[in-house]
N, C-alpha and C positions, 0 to 999 in steps of 0.2 A: 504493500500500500504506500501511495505518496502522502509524505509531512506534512502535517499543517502547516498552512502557513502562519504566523505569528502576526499580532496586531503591531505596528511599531510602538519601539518603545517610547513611554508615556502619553499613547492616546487613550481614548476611550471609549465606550462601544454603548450604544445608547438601545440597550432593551427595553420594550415599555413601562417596567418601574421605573430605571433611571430615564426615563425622557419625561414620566410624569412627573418629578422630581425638577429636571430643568424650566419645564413651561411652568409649573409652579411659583419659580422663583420668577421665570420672566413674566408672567400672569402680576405680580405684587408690585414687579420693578415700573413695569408701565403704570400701573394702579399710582403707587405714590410718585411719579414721573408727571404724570398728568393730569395728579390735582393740585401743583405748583405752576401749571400752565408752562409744562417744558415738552417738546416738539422732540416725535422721533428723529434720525438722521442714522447714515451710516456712510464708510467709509470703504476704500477696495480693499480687498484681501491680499493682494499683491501688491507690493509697490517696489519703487527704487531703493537700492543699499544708501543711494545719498540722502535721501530723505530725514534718514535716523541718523547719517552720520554728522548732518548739522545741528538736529536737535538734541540726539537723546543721549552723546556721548560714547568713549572707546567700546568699553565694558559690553552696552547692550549690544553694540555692531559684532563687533571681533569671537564674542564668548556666546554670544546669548539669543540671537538670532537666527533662523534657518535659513539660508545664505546660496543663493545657486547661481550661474548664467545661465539665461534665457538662448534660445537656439540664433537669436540675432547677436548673442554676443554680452547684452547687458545685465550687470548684478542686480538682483533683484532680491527681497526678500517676502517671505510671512510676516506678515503682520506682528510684531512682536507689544504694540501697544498702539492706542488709536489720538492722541493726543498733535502729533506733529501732521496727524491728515487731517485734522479741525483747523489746525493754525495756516494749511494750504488753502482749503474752501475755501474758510471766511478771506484771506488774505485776495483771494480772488472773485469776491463781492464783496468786499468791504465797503464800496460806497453804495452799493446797495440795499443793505441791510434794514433792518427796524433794529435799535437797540434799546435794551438789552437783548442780546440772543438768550434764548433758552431751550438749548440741545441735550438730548441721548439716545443713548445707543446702547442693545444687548447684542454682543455677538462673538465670533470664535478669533481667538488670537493663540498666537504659538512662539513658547519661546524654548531653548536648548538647556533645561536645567536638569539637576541630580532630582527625579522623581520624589517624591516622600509623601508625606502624610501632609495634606492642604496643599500640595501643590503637583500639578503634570504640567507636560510640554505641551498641552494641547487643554484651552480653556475656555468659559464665554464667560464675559465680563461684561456688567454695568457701568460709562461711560458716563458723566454729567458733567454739564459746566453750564455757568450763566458769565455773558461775556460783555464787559462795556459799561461796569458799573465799579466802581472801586470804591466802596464803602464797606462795615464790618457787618451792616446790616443786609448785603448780597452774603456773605459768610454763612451771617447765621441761616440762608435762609437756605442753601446747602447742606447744613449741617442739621435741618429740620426734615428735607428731605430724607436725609440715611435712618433719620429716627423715625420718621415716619415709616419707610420701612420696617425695622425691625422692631416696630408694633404690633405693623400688618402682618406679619409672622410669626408673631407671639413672644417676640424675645423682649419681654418686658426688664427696666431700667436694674432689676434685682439678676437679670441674664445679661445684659450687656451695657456697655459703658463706652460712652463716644470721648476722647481724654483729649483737650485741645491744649497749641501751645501757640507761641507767636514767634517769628522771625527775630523783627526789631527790638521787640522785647530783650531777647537774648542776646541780641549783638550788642544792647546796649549794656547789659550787663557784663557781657565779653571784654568792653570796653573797658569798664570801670576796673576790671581784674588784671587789664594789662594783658591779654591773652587777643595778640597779632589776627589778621585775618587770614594769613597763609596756615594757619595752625586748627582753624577753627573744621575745617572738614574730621582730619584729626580727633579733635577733640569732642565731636559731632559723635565719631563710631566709639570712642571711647566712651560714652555715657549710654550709647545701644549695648554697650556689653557690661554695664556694672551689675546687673544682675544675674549674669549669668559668672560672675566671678567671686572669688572672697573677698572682702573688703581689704586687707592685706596685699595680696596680689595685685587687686585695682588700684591699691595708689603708687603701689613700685611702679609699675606700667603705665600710668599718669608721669612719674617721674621721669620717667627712659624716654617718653615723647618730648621731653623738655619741658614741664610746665616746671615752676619753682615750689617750695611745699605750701607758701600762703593761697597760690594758685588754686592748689589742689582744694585747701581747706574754704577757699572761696566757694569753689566749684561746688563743692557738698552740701555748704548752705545755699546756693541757689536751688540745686536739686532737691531737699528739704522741705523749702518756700511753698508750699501749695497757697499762700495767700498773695504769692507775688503780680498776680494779673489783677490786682487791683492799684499797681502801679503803670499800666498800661491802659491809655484812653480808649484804644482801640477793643480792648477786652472787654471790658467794662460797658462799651457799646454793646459789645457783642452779647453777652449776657443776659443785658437788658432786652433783648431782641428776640432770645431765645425765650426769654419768661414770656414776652406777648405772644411768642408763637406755641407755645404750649409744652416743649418741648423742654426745660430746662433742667429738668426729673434726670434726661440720660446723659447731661454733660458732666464735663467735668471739668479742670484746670489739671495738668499734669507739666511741671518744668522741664520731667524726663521724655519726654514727646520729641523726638530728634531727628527723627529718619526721615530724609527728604527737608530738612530743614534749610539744607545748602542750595537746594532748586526752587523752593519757596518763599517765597519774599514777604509776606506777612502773616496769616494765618493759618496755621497747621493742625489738623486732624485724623485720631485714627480710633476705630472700633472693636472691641476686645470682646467678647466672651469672659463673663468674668469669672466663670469657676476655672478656665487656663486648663482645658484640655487638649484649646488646639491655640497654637503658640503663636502661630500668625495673624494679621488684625485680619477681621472682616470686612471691613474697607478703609481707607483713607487716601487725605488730599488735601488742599488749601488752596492760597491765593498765590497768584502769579501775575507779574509783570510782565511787560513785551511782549506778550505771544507769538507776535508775527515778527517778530525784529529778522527770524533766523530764516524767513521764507518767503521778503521781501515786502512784506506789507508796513501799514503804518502800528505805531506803539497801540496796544491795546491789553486792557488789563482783565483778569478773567477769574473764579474758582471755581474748581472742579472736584472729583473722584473717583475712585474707580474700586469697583470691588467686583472680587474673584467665586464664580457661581463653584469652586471645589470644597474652599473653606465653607463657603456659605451654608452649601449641602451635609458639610458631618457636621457642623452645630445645632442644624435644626434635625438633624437626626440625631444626636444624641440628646437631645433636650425633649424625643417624644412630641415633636411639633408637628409630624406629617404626618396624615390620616392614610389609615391602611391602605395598601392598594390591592385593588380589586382584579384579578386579571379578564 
């Protein structure tokens, strides 16, 4: 008898449990998508290797991408994230538009990673941004949308926890500690790992990066601070904003909120599961600046998210949230 053949490694095969599983999620996504008055859209599933390698950096291009040439010769890639084909559209109706925009998108993207638990090579994500408004109160209102979500799912505030931080915030703090800007990436993944480290070990390894030891002891009491975003006007907007929207139950203030802090320029968000059986967030994003700077459009300021339908799938399965399926 001839072999089976094998699914590639890290896709996945959608039998009608698992498909009633995804249109579930895409069933809620469009639900709370379009009762903030945000407009489907999507992007190609192919595009050029240059696309990403203006916006998204080495890392995603070189490592993380599925990367081929096309039979004419040119590099092309899968889709490895949908945010630099937003900054193309719009950049190419720009004076077109109605602003604010309000875009999403559910659909399948593919990157080259080590498989595990929350994550394959082959994914469909929820895509959102509101674009043309630079205030804390478009923030919050992103940040209303994911909790509205994970309402309409059942992951009430005692299951999930949306931890926000801010850019400026920290770089002003950054400032005050003496702690350069060539350092601050650095010291960015240094605070993504303190918890996964002994506190010992964390501050030698704080040390070996160069920080000095008041540095370090600065650094701790920032991370500490959960009352520090009341020295931020912009938080403090933001909050307020959340209370009128109903949603202020699922936020939170978190200093240790880092990842992605280096590509976001003011407000940063991510969504946790809070019994921490799946280690990855269930979505996050913030604010950004220039969107279009890298894809020759004019400056425009935007906040988005993006959250992964694999995580999203084991927390509402282990949380007993999906009603039996029927075959």
């Amino acid at each position: 008898m001839a072999s089976k053949i094998q699914t590639v490694k890290g896709t996945r095969e959608f039998y009608p449990e698992q498909m009633a599983l995804r249109n579930f999620i895409y069933d809620k996504v469009r639900a709370a998508s379009r009762s903030f008055g945000y407009q489907e859209y999507d992007g190609p599933f192919i595009e050029p290797i240059d696309l990403y390698a203006a916006k998204s950096g080495e890392e995603l291009v070189k490592k993380q991408s599925f990367t081929f040439q096309d039979r004419g010769g040119d590099f092309v890639t899968l889709r490895p994230e949908l945010t630099p084909s937003l900054a193309r559209m719009i950049a190419a109706k720009q004076n077109e538009l109605t602003y604010p925009v309000r875009w999403w998108s559910f659909g399948p993207f593919w990157r080259y990673e080590s498989p595990q638990k929350g994550r394959s090579r082959e994914f469909f994500q929820w895509n959102i941004d509101i674009l043309g408004v630079a205030s804390p109160e478009a923030d919050a209102e992103l940040i209303a949308v994911g909790a509205t979500f994970l309402r309409s799912v059942g992951l009430n505030p005692q299951l999930a926890t949306i931890y926000v931080n801010n850019r400026r915030l920290m770089d002003s703090e950054f400032d005050a500690l003496g702690i350069v800007p060539e350092k601050r990436l650095e010291v960015s993944n240094l605070v993504d790992r303190r918890s996964k480290m002994e506190s010992a070990k964390w501050d030698a390894y704080a040390l070996e990066l160069g920080l000095i030891q008041t540095q370090v002891d600065g650094l701790k009491d920032i991370l500490g601070n959960f009352d520090l975003w009341k020295k931020s006007d912009e938080l403090v907007r933001l909050f307020a904003a959340l209370e009128a929207l109903g949603v202020k139950e699922y936020v939170k203030f978190d200093p240790n909120i880092m990842r992605g802090l280096l590509y976001y320029t003011g407000t940063v968000f991510e969504a946790f599961e809070t019994r921490g059986s799946v280690k990855r967030a269930i979505l996050g994003g913030g604010r950004y600046d220039n969107l279009l700077a890298d894809v020759g459009g004019q400056p425009l300021s935007g906040v988005g998210f993006a959250m992964g339908d694999v995580v999203t799938g084991i927390v509402l399965q282990e949380n007993g949230l999906l009603s039996e399926f029927i075959p």
